[in-house]
C-alpha positions in Angstrom: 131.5 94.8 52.3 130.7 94.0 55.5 126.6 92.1 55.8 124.8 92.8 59.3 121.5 91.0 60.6 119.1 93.2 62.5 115.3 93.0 63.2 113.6 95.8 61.2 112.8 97.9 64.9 116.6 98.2 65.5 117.4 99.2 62.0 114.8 101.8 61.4 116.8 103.3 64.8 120.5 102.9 63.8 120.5 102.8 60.2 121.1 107.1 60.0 124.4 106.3 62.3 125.1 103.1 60.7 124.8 105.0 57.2 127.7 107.5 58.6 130.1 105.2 59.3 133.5 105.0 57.2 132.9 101.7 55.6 129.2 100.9 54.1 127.4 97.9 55.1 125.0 95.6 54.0 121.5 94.8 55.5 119.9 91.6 56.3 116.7 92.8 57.3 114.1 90.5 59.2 110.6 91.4 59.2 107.8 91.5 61.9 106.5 88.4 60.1 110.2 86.6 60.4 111.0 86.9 56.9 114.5 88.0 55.5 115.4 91.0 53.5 118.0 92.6 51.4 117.5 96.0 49.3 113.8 94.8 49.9 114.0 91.7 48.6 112.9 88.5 50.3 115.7 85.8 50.6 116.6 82.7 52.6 118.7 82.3 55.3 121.1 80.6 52.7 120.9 83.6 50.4 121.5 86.0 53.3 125.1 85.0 54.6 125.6 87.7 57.3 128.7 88.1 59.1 127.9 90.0 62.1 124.2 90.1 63.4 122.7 92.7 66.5 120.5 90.7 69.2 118.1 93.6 70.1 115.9 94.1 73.2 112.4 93.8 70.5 114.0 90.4 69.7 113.7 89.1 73.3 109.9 89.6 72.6 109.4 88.6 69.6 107.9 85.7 68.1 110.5 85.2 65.8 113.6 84.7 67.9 114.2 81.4 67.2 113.9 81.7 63.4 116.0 84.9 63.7 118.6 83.3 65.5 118.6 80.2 63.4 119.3 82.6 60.6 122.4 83.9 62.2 123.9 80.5 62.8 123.0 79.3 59.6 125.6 81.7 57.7 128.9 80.4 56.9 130.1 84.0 56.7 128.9 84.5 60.6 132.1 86.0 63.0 130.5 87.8 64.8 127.0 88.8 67.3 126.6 92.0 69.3 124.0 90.8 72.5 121.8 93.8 74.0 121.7 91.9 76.6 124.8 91.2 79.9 123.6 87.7 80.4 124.1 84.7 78.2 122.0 82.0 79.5 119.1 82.9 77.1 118.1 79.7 75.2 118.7 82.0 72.4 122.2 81.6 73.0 122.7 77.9 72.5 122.7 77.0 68.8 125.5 80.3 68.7 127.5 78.6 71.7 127.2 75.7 69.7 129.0 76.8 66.5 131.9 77.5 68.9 133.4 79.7 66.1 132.2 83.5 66.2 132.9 86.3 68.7 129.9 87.6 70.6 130.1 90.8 72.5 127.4 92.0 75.5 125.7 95.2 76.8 125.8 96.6 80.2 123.7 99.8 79.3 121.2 98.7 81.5 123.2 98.6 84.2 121.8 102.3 85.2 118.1 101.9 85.4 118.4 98.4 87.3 120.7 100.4 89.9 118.1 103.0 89.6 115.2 100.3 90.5 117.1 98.8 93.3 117.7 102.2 95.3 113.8 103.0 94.6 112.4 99.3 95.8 115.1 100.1 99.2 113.9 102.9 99.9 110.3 102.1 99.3 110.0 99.3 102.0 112.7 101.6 104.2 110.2 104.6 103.9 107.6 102.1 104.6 105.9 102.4 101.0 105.7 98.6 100.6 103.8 98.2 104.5 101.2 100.5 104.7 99.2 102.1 101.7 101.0 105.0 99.6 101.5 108.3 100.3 99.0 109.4 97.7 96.3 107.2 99.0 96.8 109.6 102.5 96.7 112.6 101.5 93.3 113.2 102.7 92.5 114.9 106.3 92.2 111.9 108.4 95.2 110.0 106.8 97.5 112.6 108.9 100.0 109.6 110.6 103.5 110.1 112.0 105.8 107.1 110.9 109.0 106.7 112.0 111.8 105.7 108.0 114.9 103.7 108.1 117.4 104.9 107.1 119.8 103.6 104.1 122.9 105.2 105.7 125.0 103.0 107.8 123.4 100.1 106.3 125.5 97.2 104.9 124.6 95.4 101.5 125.8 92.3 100.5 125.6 92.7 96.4 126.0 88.9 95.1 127.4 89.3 91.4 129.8 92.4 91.5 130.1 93.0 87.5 128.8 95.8 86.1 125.0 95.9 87.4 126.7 94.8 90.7 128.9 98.0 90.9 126.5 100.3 89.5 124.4 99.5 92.8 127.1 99.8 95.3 128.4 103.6 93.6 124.0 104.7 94.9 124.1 102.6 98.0 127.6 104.1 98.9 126.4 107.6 97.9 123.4 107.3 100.7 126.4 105.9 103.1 125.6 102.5 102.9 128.8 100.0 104.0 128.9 98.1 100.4 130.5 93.9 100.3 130.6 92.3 97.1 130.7 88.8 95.9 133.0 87.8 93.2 135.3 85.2 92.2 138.0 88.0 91.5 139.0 89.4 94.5 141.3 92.2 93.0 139.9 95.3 95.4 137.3 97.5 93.6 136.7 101.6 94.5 133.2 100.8 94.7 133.2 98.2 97.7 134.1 98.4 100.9 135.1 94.8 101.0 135.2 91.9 98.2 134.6 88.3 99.3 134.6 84.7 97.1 131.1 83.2 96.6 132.2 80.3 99.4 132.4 82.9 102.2 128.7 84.5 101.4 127.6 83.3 104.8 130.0 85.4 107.3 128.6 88.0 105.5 124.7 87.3 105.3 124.0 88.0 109.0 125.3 91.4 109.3 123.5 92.3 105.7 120.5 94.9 106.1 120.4 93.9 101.9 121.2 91.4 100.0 121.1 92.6 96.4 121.0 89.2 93.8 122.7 90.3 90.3 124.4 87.0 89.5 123.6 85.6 85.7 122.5 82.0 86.0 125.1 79.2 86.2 124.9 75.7 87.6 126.4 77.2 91.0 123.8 80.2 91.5 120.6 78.0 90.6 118.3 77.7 93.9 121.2 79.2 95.8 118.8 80.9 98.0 117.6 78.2 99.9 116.2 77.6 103.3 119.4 77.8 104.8 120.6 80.7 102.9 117.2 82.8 103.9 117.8 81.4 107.6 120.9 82.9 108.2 119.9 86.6 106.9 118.8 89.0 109.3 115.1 88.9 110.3 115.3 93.2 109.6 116.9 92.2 106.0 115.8 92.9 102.2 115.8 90.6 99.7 116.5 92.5 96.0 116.6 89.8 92.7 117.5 91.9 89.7 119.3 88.8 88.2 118.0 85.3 87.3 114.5 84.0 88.7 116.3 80.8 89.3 118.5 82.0 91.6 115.9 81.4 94.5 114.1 78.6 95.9 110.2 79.7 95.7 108.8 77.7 98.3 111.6 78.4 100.5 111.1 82.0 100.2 107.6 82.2 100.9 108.2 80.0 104.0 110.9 82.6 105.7 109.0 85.2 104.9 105.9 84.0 106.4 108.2 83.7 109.7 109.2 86.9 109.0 113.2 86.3 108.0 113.4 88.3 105.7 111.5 91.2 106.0 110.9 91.9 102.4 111.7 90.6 99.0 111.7 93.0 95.8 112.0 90.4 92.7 112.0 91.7 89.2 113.2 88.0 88.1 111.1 84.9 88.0 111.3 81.3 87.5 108.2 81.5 84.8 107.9 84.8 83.1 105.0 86.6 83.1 104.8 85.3 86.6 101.9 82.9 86.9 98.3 84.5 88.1 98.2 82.1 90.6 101.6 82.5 91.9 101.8 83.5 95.7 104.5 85.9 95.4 101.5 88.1 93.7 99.6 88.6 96.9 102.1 87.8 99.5 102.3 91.4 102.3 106.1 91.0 102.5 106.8 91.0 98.3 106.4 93.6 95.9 106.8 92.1 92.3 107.6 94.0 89.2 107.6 92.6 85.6 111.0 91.9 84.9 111.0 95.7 84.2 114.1 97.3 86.0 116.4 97.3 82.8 113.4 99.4 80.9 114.7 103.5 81.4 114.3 106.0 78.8 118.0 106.0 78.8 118.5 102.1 78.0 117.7 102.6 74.7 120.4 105.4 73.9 123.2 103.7 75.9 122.6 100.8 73.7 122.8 102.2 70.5 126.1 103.7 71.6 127.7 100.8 72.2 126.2 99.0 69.1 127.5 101.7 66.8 130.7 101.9 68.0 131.2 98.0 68.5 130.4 98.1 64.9 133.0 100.3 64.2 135.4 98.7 65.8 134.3 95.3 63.7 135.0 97.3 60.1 138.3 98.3 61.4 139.5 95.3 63.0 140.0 97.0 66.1 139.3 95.0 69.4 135.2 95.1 70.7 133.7 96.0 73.8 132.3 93.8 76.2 133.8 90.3 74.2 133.2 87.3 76.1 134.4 83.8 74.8 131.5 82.1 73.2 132.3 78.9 76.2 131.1 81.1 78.7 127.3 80.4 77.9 126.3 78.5 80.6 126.6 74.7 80.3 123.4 74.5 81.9 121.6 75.7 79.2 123.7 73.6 76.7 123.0 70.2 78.0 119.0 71.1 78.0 
């Protein structure tokens, strides 16, 4: 009989659909207080010996992750983890990279609601929400003022990190008419773009972006890859979108080009620190609207998730092949080397 690791929050949601499923299965249940459970019963990680495990979105808040993830890699019986998440550069990720000798599977579920948040923060600062106060704040007699919109169609968008979050972008952005270029190391033609280009030739295509859309996971090569130079050669009318790794951009060289205006706005969702310092600058800065690492966070996410989880599970008992598998290498070396 199969043994899975979950947090008690992701069981109490799958275990009716898990309890349907042609094989039965085991639970190694960990508690809010990071203890282990089986039928109830407290045991070690020793005693638990799991073989597959679920990495669920309460984990990435909870202050047991480590413990929970030190469980998992503890088990001699471990082949497998199922990730709610698409990236891998989590530090949770290391001691699994490092056994070198399970499969692990990722989500792109959330792909949706980030697409979702992009189009709203674009057309926010196009419809001039992020520059002058809110609608709501003018609906009064006086606040009667004629402002001329952008528009989204005709617009290009450079999307940097064309995977699933990537396309899921470009499919609304294309719907509103937008001219869509993505950045990928494959360069196999996609539906959903207009053009593909490798990651060396971002810079013919920066200066004729109206958006630059950053949904790259974090490597050695995307790490402070928006730089002075990079910001200097976008358009002075652009937008800056981060939906992907905090890292990504050069702080101080952000909040320089945009006091010189170039670029014209940044939405980030994606910090170096997270929560994003008080203190920070980006909090109070005209030209950036900052969100809490939120985009992912739909009513649907949830749902999508539990989809794939069940039937990746599925799959597992009958030895049929599992969604999303990535080789366990692919964590970022970055993060291994730490």
């Amino acid at each position: 009989m199969a043994r899975i690791q979950l947090t008690a929050t992701a069981l109490d949601r799958l275990r009716p659909r898990l309890d349907d499923l042609a094989q039965p299965l085991d639970y190694v249940v960990m508690d809010g207080a990071g203890v282990l459970h089986i039928d109830g019963r407290a045991v070690t990680p020793e005693e638990a010996r799991p073989d597959c495990g679920f990495i669920s979105n309460d984990l990435f808040f909870a202050p047991f992750q480590m413990a929970y993830i030190d469980s998992l890699v503890a088990s001699p019986a471990l082949r497998w983890v199922q990730s709610c998440g698409a990236g891998l550069d989590h530090p949770m990720f290391v001691s699994l990279a490092r056994r070198g000798d399970i499969r692990l599977t990722t989500n792109h579920s959330q792909a949706v609601g980030i697409a979702e948040y992009v189009m709203w923060g674009v057309l926010d600062h196009f419809q001039i929400g992020a520059a002058q106060p809110i609608q709501s704040a003018e609906q009064v007699p006086s606040g009667w003022v004629r402002r001329r919109a952008r528009e989204v169609g005709d617009t290009r968008w450079l999307i940097l990190g064309f995977g699933a979050i990537g396309q899921a972008v470009a499919q609304r952005a294309r719907a509103f008419g937008a001219h869509v270029t993505g950045i990928r190391r494959n360069l196999q033609p996609l539906a959903l773009a207009d053009a593909i280009l490798p990651p060396d030739r971002i810079f013919e295509a920066l200066g004729d972006s109206d958006v630059v859309v950053l949904c790259m996971p974090q490597t050695p090569e995307t790490i402070n890859l928006v730089d002075a130079r990079f910001l200097t050669a976008m358009k002075p009318s652009a937008m800056l979108v981060n939906v992907g790794r905090g890292s990504a951009i050069d702080d101080a060289a952000l909040l320089a080009a945009l006091d010189a205006g170039q670029p014209e706005h940044a939405l980030l969702d994606v910090f170096r620190v997270e929560p994003l310092p008080a203190d920070h600058p980006f909090w109070k800065h005209p030209r950036v609207t900052v969100t809490a690492h939120t985009s992912a966070v739909t009513t649907g996410w949830d749902a999508r998730l539990d989809d794939l989880v069940v039937d990746n599970i599925s799959r597992y008992l009958a030895g049929a092949p599992l969604r999303n598998e990535v080789p366990i290498s692919d964590v970022p070396k970055v993060r291994l080397s730490s």
